[in-house]
C-alpha positions as CSV (number, residue, x, y, z in Angstrom):
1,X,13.5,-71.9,-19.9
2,X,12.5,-74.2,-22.5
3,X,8.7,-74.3,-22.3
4,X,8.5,-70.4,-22.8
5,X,10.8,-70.6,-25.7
6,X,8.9,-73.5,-27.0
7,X,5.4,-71.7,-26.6
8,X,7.2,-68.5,-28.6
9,X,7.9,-70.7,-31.1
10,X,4.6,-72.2,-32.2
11,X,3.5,-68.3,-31.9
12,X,6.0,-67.5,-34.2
13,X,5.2,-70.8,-36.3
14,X,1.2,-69.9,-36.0
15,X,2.5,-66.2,-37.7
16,X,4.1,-67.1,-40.2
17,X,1.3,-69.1,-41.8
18,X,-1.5,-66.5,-41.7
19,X,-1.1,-64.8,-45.6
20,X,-2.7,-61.6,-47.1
21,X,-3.4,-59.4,-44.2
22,X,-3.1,-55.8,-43.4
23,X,-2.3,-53.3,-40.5
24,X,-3.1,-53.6,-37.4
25,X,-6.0,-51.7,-36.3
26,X,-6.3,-51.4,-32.3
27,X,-6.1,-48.9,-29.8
28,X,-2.8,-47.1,-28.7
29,X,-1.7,-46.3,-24.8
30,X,1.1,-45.1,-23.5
31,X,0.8,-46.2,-20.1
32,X,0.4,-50.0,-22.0
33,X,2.4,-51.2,-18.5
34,X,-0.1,-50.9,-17.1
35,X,-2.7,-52.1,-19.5
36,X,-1.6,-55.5,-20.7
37,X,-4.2,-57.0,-20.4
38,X,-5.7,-54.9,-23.7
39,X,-3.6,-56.6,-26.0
40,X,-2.5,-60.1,-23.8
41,X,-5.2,-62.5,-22.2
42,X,-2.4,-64.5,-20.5
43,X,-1.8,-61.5,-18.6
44,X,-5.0,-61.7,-16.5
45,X,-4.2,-61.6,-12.4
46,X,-0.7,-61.2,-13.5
47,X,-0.1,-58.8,-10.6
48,X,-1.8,-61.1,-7.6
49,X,-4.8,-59.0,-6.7
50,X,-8.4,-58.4,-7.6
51,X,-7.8,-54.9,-10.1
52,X,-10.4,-53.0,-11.8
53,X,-9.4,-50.2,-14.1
54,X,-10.6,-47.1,-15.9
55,X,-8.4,-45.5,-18.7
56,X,-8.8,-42.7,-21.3
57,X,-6.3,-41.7,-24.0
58,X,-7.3,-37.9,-25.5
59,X,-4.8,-38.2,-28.8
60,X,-4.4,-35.0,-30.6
61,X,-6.2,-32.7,-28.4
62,X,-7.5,-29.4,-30.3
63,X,-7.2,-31.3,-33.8
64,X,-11.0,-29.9,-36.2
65,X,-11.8,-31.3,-39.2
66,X,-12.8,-29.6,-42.1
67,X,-16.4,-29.4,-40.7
68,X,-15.3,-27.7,-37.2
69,X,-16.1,-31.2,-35.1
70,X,-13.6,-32.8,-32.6
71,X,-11.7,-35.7,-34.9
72,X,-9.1,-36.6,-32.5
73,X,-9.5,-40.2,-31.8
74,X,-10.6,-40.6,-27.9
75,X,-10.4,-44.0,-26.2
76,X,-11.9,-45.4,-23.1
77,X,-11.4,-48.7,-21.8
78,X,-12.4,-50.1,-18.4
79,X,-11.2,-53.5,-17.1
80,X,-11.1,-56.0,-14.4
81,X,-9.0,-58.9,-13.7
82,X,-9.4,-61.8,-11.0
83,X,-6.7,-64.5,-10.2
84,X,-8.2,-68.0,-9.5
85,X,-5.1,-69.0,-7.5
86,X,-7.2,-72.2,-6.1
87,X,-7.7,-73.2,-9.7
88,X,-4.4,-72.1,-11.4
89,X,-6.3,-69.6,-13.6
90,X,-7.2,-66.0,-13.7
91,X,-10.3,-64.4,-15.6
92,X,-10.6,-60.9,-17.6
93,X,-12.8,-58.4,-19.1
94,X,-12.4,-55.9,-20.6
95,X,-14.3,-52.9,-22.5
96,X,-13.0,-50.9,-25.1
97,X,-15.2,-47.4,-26.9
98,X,-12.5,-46.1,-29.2
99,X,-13.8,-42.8,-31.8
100,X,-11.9,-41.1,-34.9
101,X,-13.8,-38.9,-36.3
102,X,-17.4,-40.4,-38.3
103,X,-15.5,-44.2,-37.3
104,X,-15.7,-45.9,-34.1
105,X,-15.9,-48.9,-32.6
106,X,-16.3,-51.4,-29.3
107,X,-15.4,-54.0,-28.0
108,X,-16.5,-56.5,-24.9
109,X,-13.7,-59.4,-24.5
110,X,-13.6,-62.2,-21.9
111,X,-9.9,-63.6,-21.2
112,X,-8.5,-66.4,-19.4
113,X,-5.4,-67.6,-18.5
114,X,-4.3,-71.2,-17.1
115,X,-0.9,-70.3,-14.4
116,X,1.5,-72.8,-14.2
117,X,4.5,-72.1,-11.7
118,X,8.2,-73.2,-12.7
119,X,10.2,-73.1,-10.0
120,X,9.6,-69.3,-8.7
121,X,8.3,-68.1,-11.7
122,X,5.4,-68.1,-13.3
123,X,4.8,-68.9,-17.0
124,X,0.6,-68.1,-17.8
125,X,-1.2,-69.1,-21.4
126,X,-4.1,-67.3,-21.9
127,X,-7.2,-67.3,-24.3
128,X,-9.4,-64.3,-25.3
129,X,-13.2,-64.5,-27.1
130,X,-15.6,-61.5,-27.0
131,X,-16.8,-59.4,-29.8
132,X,-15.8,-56.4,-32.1
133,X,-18.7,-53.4,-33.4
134,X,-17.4,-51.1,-36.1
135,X,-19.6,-48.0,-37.2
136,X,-19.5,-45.5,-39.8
137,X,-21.7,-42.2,-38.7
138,X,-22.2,-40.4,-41.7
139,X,-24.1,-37.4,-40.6
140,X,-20.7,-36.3,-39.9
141,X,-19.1,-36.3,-43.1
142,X,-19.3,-33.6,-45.5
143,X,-20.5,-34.9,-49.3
144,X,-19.1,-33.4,-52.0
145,X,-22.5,-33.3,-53.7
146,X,-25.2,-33.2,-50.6
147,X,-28.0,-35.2,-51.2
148,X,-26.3,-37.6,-53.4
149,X,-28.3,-41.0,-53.1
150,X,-25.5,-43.4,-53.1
151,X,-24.2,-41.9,-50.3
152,X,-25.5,-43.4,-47.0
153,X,-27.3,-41.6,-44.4
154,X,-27.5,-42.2,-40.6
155,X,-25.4,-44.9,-38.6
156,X,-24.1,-48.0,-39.9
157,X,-23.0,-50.7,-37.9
158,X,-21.6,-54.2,-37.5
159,X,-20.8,-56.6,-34.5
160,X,-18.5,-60.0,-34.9
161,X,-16.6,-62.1,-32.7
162,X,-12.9,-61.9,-32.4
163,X,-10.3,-64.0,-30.9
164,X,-7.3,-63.6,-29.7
165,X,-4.1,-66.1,-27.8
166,X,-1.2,-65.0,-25.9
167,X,1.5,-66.1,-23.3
168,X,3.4,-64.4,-20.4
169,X,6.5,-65.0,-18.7
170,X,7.5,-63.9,-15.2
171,X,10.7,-64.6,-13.7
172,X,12.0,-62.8,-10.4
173,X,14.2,-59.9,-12.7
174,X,12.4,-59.7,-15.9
175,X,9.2,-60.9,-17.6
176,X,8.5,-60.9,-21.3
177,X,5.2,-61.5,-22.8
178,X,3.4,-62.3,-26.5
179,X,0.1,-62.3,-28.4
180,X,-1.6,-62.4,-31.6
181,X,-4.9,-61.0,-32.0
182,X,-8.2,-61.0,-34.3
183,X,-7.3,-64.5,-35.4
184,X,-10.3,-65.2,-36.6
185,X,-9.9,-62.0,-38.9
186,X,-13.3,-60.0,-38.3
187,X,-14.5,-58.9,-41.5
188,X,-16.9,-56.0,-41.6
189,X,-19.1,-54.6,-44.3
190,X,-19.8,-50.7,-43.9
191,X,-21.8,-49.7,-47.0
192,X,-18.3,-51.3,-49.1
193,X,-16.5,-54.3,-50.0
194,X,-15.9,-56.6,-46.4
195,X,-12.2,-57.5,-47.5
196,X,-11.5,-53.6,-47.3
197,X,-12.3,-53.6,-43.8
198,X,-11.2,-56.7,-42.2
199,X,-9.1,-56.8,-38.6
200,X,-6.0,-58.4,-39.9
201,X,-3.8,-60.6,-37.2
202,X,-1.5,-58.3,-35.1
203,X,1.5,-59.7,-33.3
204,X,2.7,-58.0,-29.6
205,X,6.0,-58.2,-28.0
206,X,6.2,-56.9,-24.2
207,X,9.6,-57.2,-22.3
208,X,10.8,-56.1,-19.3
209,X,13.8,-56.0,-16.8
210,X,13.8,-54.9,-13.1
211,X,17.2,-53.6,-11.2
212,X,16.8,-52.6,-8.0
213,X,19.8,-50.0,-7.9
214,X,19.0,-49.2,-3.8
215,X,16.4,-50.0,-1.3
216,X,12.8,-49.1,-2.0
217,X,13.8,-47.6,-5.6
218,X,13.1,-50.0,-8.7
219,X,14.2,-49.0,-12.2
220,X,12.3,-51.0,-14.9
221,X,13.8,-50.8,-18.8
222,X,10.5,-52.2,-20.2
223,X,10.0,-52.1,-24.5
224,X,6.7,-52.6,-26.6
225,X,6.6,-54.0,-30.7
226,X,3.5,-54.0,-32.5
227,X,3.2,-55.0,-35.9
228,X,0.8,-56.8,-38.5
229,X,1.7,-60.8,-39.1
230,X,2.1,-59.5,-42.3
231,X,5.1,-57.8,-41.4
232,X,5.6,-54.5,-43.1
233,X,8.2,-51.9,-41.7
234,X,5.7,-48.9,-42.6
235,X,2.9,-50.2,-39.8
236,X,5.6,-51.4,-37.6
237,X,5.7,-49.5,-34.1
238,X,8.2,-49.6,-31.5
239,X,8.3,-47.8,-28.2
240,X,10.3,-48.2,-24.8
241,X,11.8,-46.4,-22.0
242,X,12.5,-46.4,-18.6
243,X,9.9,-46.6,-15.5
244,X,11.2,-46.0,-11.8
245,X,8.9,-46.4,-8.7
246,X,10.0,-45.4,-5.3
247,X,8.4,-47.1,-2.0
248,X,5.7,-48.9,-4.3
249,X,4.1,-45.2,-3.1
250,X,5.0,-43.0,-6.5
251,X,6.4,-43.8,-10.3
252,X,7.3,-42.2,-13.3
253,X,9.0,-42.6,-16.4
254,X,10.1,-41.7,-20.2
255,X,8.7,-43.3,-23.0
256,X,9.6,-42.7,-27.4
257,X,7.3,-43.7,-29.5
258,X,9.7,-44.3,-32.6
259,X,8.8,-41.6,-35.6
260,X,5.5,-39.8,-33.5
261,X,6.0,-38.9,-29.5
262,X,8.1,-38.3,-26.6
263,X,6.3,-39.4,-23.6
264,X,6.1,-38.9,-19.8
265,X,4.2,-41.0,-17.4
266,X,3.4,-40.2,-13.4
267,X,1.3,-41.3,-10.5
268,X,1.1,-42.2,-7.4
269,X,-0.3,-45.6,-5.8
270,X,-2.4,-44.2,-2.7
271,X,-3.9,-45.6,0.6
272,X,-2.2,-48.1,3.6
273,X,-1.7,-50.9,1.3
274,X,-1.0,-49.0,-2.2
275,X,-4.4,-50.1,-3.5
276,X,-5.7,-47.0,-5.4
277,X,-4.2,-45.6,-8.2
278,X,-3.6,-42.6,-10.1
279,X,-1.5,-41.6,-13.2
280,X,-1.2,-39.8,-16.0
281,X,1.0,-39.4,-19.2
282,X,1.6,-36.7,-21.8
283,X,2.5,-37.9,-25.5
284,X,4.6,-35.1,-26.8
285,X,4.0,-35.2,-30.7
286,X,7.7,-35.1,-32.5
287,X,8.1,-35.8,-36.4
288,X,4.6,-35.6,-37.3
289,X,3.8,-32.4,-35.8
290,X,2.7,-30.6,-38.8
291,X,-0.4,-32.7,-39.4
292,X,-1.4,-33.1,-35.8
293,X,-1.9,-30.9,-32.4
294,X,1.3,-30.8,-30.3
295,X,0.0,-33.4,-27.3
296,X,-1.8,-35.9,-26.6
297,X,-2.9,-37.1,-22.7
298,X,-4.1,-40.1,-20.5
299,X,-5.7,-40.5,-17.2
300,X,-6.1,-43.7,-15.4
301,X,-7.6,-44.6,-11.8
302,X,-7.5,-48.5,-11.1
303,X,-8.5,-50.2,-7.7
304,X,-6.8,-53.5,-6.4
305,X,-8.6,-55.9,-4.2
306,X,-7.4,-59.4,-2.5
307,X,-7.5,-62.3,-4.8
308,X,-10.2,-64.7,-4.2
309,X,-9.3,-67.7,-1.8
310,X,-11.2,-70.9,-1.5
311,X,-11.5,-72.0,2.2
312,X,-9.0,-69.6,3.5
313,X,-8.5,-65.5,3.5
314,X,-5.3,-64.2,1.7
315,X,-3.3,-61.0,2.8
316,X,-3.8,-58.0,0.3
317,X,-0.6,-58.0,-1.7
318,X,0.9,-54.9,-2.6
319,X,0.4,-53.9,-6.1
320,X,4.1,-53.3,-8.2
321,X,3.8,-50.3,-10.7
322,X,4.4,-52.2,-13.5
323,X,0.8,-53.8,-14.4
């Protein structure tokens, strides 16, 4: 256990040197079990198979603005991970198109992770470089004096690399995993000052445990922190639950998001060997209500294929529910 406490460490130690930063900025899931590899490169081919994956989160469904358009923030990301089990590695991509409103933003990231085994776990660092694009559209705000000059017109854009570390942990009963991203600190100008709109260093925090109660039922606890390095208890976000699959055929689960949502998750892993998968998950807005529509929803549908072998073929491994 003492190289994964080690590696934690010099994440923490990296953390605490990184000054004058702000909240983080990235996309929000609530099936995030099964999209770690969004905020985690060292999660690449953490399940053993060759996975592709589409996702969309519809937040706020039925919120308007003040102009009658759609201003819910939407969010698509599709992704695809390989393990390299011939070279101790796995690869990653991933891309993300994430609106709000006039704002928006993608994202096209490469990850990879080096797998070391200790005894019969696993203990994967990983290493993430692609780019970020941030856009303002202003044809859809409303001026308060039209025609103003200073104000600009059209779409406004900006692309820059980001980069982002992380490590994973995977024993036989529980895995726990952690990752800073944007270290670089992306800095964008958007018709204003760049310091104003700079992605600041976040810091992630996945755990899990796995009972298995009975035969063919599995019961995961699993909790999620996200938070600026500059730590600030207003842009902190927690959220956990509890996830249950039965027969590696169908899963489901609760979820709280702490202050906004209560959350159910279900799906169903289809075909001979579980490869195909479909879920969903309702976010149930609580303590913000007011200002927001009652639900939000996400849809995924991933595909798992057999790890690429070198000289020999390898057995398609079922996939477990929890990536």
């Amino acid at each position: 256990m003492k190289y994964p406490r080690l590696l934690l460490f010099l994440i923490i130690g990296y953390l605490s040197q990184i000054p004058n930063l702000h909240a983080q900025q990235d996309a929000q899931f609530t099936m995030f079990m099964f999209n770690q590899l969004y905020w985690n490169p060292a999660t690449a081919g953490a399940d053993g198979t060759t996975r592709f994956q589409l996702l969309n989160r519809m937040q706020w469904q039925g919120y308007q603005t003040t102009s009658g358009d759609g201003g819910a923030p939407n969010t698509l990301i599709f992704s695809g991970s390989v393990p390299l089990n011939f070279m101790k590695s796995a690869v990653g991509i991933h891309y993300v198109n994430d609106r709000i409103g006039a704002t928006g933003s993608q994202e096209v990231q490469l990850s990879y992770a080096y797998r070391v085994n200790i005894n019969d776990n696993l203990l994967a660092i990983g290493a993430r470089v692609g780019f970020q694009n941030r856009y303002i559209d202003f044809s859809k705000l409303i001026p308060r004096e039209p025609g103003d000059p200073l104000i600009p017109v059209g779409r406004i854009g900006q692309t820059q690399p980001d980069i982002s570390l992380g490590v994973h942990y995977d024993a036989t009963t529980f895995f726990v995993s952690a990752s800073v991203s944007h270290i670089n600190q992306p800095k964008f100008s958007l018709g204003g000052d760049a310091s104003n709109s700079t992605l600041a260093p976040s810091a992630y925090i996945m755990a899990g445990y796995r009972w298995e109660p009975l035969y063919g039922l599995e019961i995961q606890p699993i909790a999620f922190v996200k938070s600026p390095v500059a730590f600030s208890s207003n842009t902190l976000s927690v959220e956990g639950g509890v996830m249950a699959t039965w027969d590696e055929w169908v899963f489901g689960g609760v979820t709280y998001r702490l202050q906004d949502s209560y959350n159910i998750i279900a799906g169903i892993n289809l075909l001979s060997d579980r490869s195909l998968r479909i879920g969903a998950a309702v976010d149930l807005i609580g303590r913000t209500k007011d200002i927001k529509a009652p639900a939000s929803y996400e849809v995924m549908l991933s595909y798992a294929l057999p790890a690429l072998t070198k000289g020999k073929r390898t057995p398609v491994r079922t996939p477990r529910f929890r990536y």
